[in-house]
Backbone as a ProteinNet text record, in pm:
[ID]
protein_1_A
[PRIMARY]
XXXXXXXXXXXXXXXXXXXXXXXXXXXXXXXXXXXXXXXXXXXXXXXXXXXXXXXX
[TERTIARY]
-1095.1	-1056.7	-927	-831.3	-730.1	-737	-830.6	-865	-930.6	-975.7	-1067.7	-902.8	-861.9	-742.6	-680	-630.3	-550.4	-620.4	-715.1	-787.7	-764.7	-802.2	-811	-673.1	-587.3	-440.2	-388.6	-411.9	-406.9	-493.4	-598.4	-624.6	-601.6	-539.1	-435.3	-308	-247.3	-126.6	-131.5	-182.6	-168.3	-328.1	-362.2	-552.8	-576.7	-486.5	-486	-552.5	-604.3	-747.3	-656.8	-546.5	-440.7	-498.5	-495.7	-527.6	-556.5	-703	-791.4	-822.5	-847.7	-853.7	-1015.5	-1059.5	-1219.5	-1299.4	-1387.9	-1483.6	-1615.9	-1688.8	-1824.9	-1833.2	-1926.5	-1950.3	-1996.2	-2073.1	-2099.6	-1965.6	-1877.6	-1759.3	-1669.6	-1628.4	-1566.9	-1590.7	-1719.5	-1801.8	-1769	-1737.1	-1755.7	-1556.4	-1463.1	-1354.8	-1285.5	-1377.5	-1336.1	-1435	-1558.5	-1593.9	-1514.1	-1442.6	-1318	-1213.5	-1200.8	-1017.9	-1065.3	-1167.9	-1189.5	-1253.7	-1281.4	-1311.9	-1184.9	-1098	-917.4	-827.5	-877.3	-829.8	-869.5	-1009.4	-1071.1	-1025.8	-1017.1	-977.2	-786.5	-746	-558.2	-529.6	-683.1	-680.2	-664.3	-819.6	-864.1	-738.1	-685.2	-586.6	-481	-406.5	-305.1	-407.8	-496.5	-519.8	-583.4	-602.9	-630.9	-458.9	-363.1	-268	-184.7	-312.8	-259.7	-192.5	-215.6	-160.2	-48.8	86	182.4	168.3	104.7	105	245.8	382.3	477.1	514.7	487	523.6	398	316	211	251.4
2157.8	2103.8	2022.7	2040.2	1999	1850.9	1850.3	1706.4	1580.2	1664.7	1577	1567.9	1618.7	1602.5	1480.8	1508.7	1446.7	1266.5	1265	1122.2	1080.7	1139.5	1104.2	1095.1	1133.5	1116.4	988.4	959.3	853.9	709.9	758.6	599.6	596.3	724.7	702.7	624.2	618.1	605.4	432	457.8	348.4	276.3	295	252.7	163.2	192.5	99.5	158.7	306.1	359.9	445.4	411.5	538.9	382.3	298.8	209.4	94.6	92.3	-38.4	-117.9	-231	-364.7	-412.9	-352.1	-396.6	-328.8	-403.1	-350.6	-322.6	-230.1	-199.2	-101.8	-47.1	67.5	49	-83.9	-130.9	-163.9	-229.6	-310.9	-197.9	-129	31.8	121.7	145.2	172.7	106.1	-24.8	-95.6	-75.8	-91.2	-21.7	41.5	224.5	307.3	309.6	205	281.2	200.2	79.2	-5.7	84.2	138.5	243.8	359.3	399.2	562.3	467.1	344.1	317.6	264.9	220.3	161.1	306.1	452.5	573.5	640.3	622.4	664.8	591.9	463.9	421.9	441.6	480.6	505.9	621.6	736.7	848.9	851.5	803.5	777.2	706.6	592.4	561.2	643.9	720.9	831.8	930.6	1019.1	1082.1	1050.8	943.6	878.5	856.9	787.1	776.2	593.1	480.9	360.2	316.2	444.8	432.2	512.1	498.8	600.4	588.6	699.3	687.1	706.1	701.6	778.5	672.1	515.1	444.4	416.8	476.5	423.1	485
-335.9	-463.5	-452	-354.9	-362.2	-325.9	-160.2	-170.1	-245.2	-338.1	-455.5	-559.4	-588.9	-706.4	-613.3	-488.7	-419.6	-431.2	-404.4	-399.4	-566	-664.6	-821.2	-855.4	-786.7	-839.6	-783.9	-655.9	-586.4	-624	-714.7	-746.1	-857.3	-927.7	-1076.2	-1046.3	-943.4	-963.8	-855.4	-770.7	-688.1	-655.8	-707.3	-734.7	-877.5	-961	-1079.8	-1193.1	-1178.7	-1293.1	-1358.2	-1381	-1506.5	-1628.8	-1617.8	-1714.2	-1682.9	-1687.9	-1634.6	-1689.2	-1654.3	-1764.2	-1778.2	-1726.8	-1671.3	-1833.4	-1857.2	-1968.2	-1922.3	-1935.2	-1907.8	-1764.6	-1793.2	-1684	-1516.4	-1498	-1352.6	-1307.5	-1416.3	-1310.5	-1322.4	-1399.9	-1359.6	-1239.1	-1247.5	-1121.7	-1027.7	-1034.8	-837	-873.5	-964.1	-891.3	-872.6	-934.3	-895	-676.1	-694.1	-539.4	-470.3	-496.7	-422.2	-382.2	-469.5	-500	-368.5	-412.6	-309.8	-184.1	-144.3	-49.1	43.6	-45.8	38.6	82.2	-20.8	-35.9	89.4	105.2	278.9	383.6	420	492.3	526.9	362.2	465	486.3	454.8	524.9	638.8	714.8	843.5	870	864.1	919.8	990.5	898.6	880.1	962.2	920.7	1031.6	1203.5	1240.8	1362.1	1456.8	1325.6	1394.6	1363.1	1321.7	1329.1	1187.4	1083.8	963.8	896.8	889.3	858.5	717.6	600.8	481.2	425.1	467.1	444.6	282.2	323	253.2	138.4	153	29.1	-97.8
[MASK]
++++++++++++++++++++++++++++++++++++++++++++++++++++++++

């Protein structure tokens, strides 16, 4: 559970979805899967090693 809060807080705050400008449910949809798709990748980053999240 913690990692699921951890991702939803993260595209609240630095993902742009605390208040979105987009109207309608497909284009909501493609950027919340944008947000959790930039959110996976500076995982993998950070945990592989080529990404220091210290500054995100």
């Amino acid at each position: 559970r913690k990692r699921i809060e951890e991702g939803f807080g993260w595209l609240k705050t630095v993902g742009g979805l605390r208040k979105t400008k987009l109207i309608g449910r497909a284009k909501l949809s493609a950027q919340l899967l944008l947000g959790f798709s930039v959110y996976n990748l500076i995982r993998l980053g950070s945990l592989s090693g080529w990404w220091r999240g210290s500054h995100v």
